[in-house]
N, C-alpha and C positions, 0 to 999 in steps of 0.2 A: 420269485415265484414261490406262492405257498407249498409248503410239504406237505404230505398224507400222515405224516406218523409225529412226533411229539414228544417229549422228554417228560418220562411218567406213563404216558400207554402203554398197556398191554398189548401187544401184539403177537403173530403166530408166525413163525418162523416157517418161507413155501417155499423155500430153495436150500438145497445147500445139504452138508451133514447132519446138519440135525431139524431135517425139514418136520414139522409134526410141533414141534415144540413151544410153548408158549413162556413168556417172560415180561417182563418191564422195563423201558428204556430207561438206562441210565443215563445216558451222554448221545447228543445227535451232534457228527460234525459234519456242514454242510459245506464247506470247500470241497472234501475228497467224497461227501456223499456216503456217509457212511455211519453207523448205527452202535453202540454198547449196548445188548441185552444181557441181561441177571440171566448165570446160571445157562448161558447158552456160546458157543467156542470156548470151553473154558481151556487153558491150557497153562504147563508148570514152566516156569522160570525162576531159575536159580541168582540166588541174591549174593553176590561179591561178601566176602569176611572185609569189615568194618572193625573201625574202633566200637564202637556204639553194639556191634552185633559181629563178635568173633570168629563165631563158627560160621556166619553166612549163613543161608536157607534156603528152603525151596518156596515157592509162592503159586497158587492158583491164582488166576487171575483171567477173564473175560477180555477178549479180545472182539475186536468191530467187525461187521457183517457189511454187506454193500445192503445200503435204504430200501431197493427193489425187492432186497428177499424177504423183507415181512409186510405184513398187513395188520391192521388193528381187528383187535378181537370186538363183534357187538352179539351179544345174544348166544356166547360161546363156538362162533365161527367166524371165520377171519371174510373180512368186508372189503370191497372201495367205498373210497371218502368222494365228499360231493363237498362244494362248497356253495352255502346259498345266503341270500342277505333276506332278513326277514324285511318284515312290514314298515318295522319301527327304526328300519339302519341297523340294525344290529346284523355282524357277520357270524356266521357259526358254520364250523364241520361236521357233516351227518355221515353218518354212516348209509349206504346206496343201499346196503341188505334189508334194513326194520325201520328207518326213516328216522332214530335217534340218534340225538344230539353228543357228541362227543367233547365239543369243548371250542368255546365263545371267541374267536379271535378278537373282536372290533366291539364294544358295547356298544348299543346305541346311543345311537346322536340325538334324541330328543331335547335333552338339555343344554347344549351346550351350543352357543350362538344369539340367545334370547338376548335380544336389546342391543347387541353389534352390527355395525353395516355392511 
């Protein structure tokens, strides 16, 4: 089943602690359904003393949201995606808010089959 959200959208963070918030997916893992946005759960974990890094450290690092708690941003508010197949076979995700295109799953098929049976 296609997903609503995409690795590289912008979307608006509408659950959660830091509901209000907007980011960029970094990473979508679809087994557990779950999301890396930039700059959004950030939280510190301490790095073990190494040969390489003596003293150890502390690391911010962006932790995964469950996929339901964002939306994609279109027109600077967070939307449902639609999925429609245009005229020419081509698949695309709209945005249901402004009616624009977010991004081409399937190109169209117009070329591809000419002269096969």
């Amino acid at each position: 089943m296609p997903q609503h959200v995409k690795k590289g959208d912008v979307v608006l963070v509408t659950a959660g602690n830091h509901r209000g918030s907007t980011g960029e997916i970094l990473e979508v893992d679809l087994k557990s359904n779950r999301v890396i946005v930039k700059g959004v759960n950030v939280r510190k974990r301490r790095v073990r003393p190494t040969q390489a890094q003596p003293k150890g450290s502390i690391i911010e690092k962006e932790l995964s949201i469950h996929i339901s708690n964002v939306s994609p941003v279109a027109g600077g508010k967070a939307t449902r995606v639609r999925f429609v197949t245009r005229a020419d076979g081509a698949k695309v995700r709209v945005a249901a808010r402004d009616g624009s295109e977010l991004h081409v799953l399937r190109k169209s098929s117009a070329g591809k089959g000419a002269g096969k049976r």
